[in-house]
Every structure is written in C-alpha cells, then in structure tokens.
SELOKE-468942 format. One line per field, with one value per residue (C-alpha): residue number from 1; y, x, z. Coordinates in Angstrom, 3 decimals, always signed. Layout:
BEGIN
k c(NUM,...)
py c(Y,...)
px c(X,...)
pz c(Z,...)
# end
This chain:
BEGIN
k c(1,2,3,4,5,6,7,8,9,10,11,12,13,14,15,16,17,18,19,20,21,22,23,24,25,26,27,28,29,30,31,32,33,34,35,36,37,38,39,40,41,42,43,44,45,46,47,48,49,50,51,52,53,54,55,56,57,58,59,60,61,62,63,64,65,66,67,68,69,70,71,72,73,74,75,76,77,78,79,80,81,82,83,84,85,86,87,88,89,90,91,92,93,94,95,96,97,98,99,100,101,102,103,104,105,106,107,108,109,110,111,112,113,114,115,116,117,118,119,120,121,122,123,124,125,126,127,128,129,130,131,132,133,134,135,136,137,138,139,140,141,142,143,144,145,146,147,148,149,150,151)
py c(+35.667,+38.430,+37.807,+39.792,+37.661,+35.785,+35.633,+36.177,+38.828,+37.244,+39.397,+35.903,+32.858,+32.102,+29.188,+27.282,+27.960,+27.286,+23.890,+23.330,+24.089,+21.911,+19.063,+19.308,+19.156,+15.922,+14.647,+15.561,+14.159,+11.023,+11.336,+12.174,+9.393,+6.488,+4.798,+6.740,+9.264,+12.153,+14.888,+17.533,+16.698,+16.738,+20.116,+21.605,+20.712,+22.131,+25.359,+24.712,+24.048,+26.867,+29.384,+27.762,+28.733,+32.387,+35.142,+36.445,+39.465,+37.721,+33.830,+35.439,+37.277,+33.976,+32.213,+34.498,+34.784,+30.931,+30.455,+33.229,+31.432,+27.845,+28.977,+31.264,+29.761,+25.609,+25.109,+26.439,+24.458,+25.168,+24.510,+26.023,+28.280,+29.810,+28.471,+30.407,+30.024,+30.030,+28.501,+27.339,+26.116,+22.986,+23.546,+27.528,+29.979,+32.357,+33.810,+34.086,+35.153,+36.501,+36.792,+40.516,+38.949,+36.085,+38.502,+41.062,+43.987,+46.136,+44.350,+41.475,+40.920,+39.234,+38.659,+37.487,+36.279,+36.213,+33.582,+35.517,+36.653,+40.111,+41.830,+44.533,+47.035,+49.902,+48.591,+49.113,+46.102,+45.460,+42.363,+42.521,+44.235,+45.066,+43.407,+44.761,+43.410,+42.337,+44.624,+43.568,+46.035,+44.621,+41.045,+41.613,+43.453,+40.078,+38.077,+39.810,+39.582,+35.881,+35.198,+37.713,+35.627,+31.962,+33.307)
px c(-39.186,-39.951,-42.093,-38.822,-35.972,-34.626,-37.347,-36.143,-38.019,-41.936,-42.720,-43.658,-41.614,-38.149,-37.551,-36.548,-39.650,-41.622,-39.562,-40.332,-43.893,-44.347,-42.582,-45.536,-48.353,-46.584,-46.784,-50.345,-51.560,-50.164,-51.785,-54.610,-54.609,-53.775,-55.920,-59.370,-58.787,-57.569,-60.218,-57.359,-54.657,-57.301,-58.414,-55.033,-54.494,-56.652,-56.035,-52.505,-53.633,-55.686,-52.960,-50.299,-53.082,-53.433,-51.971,-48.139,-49.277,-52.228,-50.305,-47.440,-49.867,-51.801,-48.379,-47.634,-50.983,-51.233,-47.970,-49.160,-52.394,-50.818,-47.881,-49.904,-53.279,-52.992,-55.714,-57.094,-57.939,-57.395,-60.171,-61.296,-64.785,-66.474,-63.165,-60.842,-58.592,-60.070,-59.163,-61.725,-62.403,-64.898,-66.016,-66.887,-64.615,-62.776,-60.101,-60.401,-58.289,-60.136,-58.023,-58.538,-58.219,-60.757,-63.195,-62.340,-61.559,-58.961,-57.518,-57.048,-59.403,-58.158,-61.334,-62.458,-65.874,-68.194,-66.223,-63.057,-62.604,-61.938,-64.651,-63.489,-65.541,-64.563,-67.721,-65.702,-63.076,-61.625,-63.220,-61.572,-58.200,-57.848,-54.243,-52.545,-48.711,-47.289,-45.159,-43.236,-45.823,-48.968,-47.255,-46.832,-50.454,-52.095,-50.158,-51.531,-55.411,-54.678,-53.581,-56.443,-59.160,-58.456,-58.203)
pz c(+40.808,+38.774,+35.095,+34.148,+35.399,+32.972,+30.337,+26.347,+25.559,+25.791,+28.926,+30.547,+31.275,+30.522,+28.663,+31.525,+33.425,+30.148,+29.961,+33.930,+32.818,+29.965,+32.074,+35.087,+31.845,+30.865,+34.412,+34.928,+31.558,+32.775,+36.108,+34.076,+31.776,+34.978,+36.801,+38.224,+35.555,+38.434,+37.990,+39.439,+37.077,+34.450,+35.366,+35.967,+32.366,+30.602,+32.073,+31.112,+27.871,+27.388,+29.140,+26.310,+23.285,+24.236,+22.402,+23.398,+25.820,+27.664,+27.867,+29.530,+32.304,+32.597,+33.052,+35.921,+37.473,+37.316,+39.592,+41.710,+42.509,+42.590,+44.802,+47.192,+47.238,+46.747,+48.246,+45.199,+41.825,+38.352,+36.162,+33.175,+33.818,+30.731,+28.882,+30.486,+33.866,+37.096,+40.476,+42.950,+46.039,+46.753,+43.054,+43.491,+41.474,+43.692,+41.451,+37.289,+34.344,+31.215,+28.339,+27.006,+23.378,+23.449,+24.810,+22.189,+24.469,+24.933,+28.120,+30.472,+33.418,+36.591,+38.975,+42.551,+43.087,+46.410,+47.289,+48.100,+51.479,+50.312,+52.323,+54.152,+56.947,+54.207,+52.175,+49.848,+48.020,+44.565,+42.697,+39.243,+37.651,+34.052,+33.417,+30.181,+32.000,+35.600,+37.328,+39.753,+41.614,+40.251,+41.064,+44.751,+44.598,+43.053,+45.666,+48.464,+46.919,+46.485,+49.973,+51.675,+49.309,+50.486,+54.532)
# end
C-alpha cells in the first residue's frame, strides 16, 4: 500500500494503520512485560516508541520504512542503534533510519551497513539515501535494497 492511500493528510499512516500500529505496541509491551522479559518485543518497542516521538515529516518516513523492513526483511530486528531505528541481523545493524531532525540536518538518512548483501561486481553500490518523503518510486526502490541486503 502506498504511504498515500488513505492517510489524512500526515504523508504517513492513515489512522487505521496508526490504530493497527498502536494495537501491535500494546501487544508487544505485554510480551515485553510477561514472563522472560522477551528481548524482541522489547526491542521492537522502543523503535516504535522512538518512530511515534519524531517530528511529522521524518515519523511518517520511519512509519513506512519500518513496514518495509518488517514486511520484506523479518528476519531482521528492530532495535534502537545510536537512538534511532535500525534492524539487524544476529545483533549486527544491516539497515538504519536517521531522523534528518534529531541530527539537525537538512534531511533523512536511510542506510545499509557491511552487513547488507548489497555488493555488486560494479564496485560500485548505494549504502545510504537522503529521504526528505516516500514515493511510491522511492518505496518500491527501498523494497528492492531491503530484499537484495538480507539474500
């Protein structure tokens, strides 16, 4: 679905996706909060969390770029790295959001470490974006990048 479809005028989630959203925080924090204290759920969270702080133009990328990477990559964890959204693999970053505001600059950065499979014989392969909004373009760009990294 498109950031577009449906949304009231946030350019992020409609309110039914925001509800849908705020419904899966309430079931993690109680997964969180049960017995063994579930390190995932926990983790997952606080990225939620810290996605539902962020300023109007960069929450409603993170919003998107968070169901990207959880639909198209679950084998992928949220977790919060340097406080801000990441998703990793056996503990190691692969994918990262970096809110343009809480860094103070003019944009958005959505990254891929070394441990993205993004290597290609071209020498040459992207390993961050500056993100101002999702097009349905830069949308189906991410999803591609997101898939290619966890291969």
């Amino acid at each position: 679905m498109s950031a577009n479809t449906g949304e009231t005028g946030t350019g992020g989630f409609s309110e039914q996706e925001r509800a849908a959203m705020k419904g899966r925080a309430a079931e993690l924090k109680k997964e969180a909060s049960g017995r063994g204290k579930n390190k995932a759920a926990a983790a997952e969270l606080d990225v939620l969390a810290k996605i539902a702080k962020m300023e109007a133009p960069d929450r409603a990328v993170a919003e998107r770029l968070h169901a990207i990477v959880v639909a198209h990559a679950p084998e992928l964890s949220p977790k919060l790295w340097y406080g801000q959204p990441a998703y990793a693999r056996d503990g190691k970053v692969v994918c990262f959001f970096r809110s343009g505001h809480v860094d103070k600059e003019r944009y958005s950065t959505f990254g891929f470490t070394t441990g993205a499979n993004l290597d290609d014989d071209s020498g040459l392969w992207p390993t961050s974006f500056a993100v101002t909004e999702l097009s349905d373009e830069a949308e189906a760009r991410i999803t591609t990048l997101v898939k290619q990294a966890v291969t």
